[in-house]
C-alpha positions as CSV (number, residue, x, y, z in Angstrom):
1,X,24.2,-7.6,-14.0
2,X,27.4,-7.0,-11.9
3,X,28.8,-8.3,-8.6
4,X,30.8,-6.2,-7.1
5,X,33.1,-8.1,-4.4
6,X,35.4,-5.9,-2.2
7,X,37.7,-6.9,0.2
8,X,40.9,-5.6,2.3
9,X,38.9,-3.2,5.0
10,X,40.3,-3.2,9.0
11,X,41.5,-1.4,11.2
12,X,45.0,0.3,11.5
13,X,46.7,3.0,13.4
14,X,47.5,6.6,12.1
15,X,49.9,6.8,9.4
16,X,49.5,3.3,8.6
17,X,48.3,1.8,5.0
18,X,45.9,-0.7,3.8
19,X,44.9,-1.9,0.3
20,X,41.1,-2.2,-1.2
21,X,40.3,-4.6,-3.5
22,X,37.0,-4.7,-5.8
23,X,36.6,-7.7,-8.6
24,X,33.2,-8.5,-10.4
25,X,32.2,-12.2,-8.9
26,X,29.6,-12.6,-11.7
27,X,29.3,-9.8,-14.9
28,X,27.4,-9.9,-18.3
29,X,29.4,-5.8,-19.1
30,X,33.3,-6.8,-19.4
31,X,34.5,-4.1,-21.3
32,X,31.0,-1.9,-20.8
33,X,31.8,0.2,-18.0
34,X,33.0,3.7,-18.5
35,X,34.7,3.8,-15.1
36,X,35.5,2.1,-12.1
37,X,36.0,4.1,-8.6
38,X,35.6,4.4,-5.0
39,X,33.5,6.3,-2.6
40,X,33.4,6.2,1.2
41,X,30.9,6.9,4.0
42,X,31.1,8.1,7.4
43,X,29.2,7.9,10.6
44,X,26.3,10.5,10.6
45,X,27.7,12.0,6.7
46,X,27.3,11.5,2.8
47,X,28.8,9.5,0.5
48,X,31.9,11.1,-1.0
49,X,33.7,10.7,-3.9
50,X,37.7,9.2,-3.1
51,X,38.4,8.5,-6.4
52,X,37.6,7.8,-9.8
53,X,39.8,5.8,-13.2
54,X,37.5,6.9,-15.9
55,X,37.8,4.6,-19.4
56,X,38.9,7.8,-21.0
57,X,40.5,11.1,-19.3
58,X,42.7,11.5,-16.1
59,X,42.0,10.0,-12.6
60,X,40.4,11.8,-10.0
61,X,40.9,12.4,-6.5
62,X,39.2,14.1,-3.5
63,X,41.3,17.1,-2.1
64,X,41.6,15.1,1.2
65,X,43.4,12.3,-0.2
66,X,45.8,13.4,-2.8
67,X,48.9,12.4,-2.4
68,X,48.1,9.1,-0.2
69,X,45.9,7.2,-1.7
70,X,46.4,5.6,-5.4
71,X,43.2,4.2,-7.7
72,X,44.4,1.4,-10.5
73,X,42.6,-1.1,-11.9
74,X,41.2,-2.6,-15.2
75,X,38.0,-1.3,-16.4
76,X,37.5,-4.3,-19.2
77,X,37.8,-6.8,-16.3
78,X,35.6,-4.6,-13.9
79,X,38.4,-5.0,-10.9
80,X,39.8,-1.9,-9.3
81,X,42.0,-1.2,-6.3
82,X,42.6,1.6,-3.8
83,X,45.8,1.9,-2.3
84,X,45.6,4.1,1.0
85,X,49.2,5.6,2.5
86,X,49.0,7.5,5.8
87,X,45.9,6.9,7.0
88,X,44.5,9.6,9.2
89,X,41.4,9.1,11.7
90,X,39.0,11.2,9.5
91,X,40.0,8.4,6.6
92,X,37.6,6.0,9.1
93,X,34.5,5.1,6.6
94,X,33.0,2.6,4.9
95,X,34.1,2.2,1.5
96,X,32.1,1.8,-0.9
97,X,33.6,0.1,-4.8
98,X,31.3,2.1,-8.0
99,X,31.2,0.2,-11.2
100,X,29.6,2.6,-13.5
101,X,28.6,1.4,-17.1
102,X,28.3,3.4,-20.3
103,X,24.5,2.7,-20.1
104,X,21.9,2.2,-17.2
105,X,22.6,2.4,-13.8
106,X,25.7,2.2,-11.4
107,X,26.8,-0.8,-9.5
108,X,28.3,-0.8,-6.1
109,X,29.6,-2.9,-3.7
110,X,28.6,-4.2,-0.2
111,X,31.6,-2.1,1.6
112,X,33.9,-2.7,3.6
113,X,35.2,-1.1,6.2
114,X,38.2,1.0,7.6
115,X,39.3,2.3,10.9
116,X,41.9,4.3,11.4
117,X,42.6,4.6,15.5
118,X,45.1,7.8,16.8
């Protein structure tokens, strides 16, 4: 099984920047997971998709936060990190760190939330 441990959520003011961090307290699948991401969640909407550092190909990130937010991490050790530049209001969410392994089921994290005040 995987832990999922994120930390680095608060709140900031518009145009400001925070930094996610997710790190597996407690893993059996180092160097099983075929790729490590982020999703967030807000008020009253679905989980979306910020971004994704798949084990093979090219990162991914939603329309609405290319350009300010930057995914790294290290898919053998299971951590991953989400950078976030210029923060805008509608960036307020809980977000959410996806371990997904190359079998079975995803992992995710308890959240950790981010508020971005105008």
């Amino acid at each position: 099984q995987v832990q999922l441990v994120e930390s680095g959520g608060g709140l900031v003011q518009a145009g400001g920047s925070l930094r996610l961090s997710c790190a597996a307290s407690r893993s059996t699948f180092s160097n099983r997971m075929r790729a490590m991401g982020w999703y967030r969640q807000a008020p009253g909407k679905q989980r979306e998709l910020v971004a994704i550092i798949p084990r093979i190909g090219t990162t991914i990130y939603a329309d609405s936060v290319k350009g300010r937010f930057t995914i790294s991490g290290d898919i053998i050790k299971i951590t991953s990190y989400l950078q976030m530049d210029n923060l805008k209001p509608e960036d307020t969410a809980v977000y959410y760190c996806l371990a997904s392994p190359l079998l079975g089921n995803d992992f995710w994290g308890q959240g950790t939330q981010v508020t971005v005040s105008s």
